[in-house]
C-alpha positions as CSV (number, residue, x, y, z in Angstrom):
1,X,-6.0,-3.5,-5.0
2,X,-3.4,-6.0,-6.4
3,X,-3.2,-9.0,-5.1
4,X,-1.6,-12.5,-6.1
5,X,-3.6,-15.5,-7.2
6,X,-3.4,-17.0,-3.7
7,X,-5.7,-19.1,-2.0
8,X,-6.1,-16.7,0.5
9,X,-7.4,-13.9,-2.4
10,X,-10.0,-16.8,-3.7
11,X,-13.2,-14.1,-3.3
12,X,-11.7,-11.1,-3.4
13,X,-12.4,-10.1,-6.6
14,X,-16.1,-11.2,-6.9
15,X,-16.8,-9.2,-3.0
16,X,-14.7,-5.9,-4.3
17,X,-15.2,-5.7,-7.7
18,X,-18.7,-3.2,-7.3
19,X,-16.2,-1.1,-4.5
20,X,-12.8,-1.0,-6.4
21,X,-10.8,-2.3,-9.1
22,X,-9.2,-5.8,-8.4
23,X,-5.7,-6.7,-9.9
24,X,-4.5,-10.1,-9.7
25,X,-0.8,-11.1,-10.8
26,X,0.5,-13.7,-12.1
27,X,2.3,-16.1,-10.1
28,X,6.2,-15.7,-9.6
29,X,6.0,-12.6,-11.3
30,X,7.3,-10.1,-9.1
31,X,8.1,-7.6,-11.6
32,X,4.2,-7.0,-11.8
33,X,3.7,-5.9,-8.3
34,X,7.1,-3.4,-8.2
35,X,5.1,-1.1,-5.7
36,X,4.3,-4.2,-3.1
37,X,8.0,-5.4,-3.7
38,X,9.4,-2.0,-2.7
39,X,7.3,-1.9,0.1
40,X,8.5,-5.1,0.8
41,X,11.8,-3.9,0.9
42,X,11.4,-1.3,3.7
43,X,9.7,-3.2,5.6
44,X,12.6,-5.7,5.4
45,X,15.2,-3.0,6.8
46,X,13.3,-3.5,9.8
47,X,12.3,-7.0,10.0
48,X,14.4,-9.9,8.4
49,X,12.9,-12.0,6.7
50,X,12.1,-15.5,8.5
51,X,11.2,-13.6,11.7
52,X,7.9,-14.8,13.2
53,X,6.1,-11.7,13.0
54,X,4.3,-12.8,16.4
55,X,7.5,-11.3,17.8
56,X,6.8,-7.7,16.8
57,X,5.0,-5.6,19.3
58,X,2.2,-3.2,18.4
59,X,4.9,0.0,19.0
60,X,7.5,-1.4,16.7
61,X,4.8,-2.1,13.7
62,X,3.7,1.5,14.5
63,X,7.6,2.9,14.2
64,X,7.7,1.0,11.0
65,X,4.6,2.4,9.8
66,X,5.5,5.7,10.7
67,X,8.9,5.3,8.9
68,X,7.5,4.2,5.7
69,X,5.1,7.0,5.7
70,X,7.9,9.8,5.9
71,X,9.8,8.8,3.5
72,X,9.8,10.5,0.5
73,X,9.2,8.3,-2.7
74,X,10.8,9.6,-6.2
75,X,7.2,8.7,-7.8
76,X,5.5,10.9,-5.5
77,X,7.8,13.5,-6.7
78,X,10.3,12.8,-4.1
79,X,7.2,13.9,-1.3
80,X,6.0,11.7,1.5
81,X,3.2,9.6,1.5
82,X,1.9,11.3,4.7
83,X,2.4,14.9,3.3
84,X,0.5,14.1,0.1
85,X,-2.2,12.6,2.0
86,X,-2.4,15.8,4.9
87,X,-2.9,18.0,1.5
88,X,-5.6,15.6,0.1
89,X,-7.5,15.5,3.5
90,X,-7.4,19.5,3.2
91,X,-9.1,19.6,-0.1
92,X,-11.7,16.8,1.2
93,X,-12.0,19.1,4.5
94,X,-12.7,22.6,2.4
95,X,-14.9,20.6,0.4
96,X,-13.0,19.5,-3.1
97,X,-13.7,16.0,-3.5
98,X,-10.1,13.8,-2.6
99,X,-10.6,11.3,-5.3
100,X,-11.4,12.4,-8.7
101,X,-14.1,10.1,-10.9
102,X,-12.7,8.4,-13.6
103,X,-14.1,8.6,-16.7
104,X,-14.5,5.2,-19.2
């Protein structure tokens, strides 16, 4: 998980860190979080920013969502996130474990 040093983060890292690995950036370093920022870019095609997000409906998050998750990313060698994940949830399905241990 990344995360900025927020107020709203102030216990993530001590409840997560025995589940998953915890990055915190620094503050006004945008640069550090390029994948959020992208993210943050498609989103924005959708939703300008200033928009009170109280004004999006539950089908038009979902149309954003489903958007985001078919379209293919150069890092994911220009494959969709939804594509890579069907193939992962195969392997889990026939048995070969989805994530991979990582060795210290």
């Amino acid at each position: 998980i990344t995360s900025d040093n927020g107020s709203e983060f102030a216990g993530l890292h001590t409840s997560l860190q025995e589940v998953v690995n915890v990055y915190f950036t620094h503050p006004y370093a945008s640069w550090e979080r390029g994948t959020s920022e992208n993210q943050h870019k498609i989103i924005r095609r959708f939703l300008p920013k200033g928009q009170p997000l109280e004004a999006i409906c539950d089908r038009q998050c979902l149309r954003i969502q489903n958007w985001m998750n078919d379209y293919p990313r150069k890092q994911l060698g220009y494959q969709t996130p939804y594509d890579l994940f069907v193939r992962e949830f195969h392997k889990e399905r026939k048995g070969e474990p989805v994530v991979k241990p990582v060795s210290a």
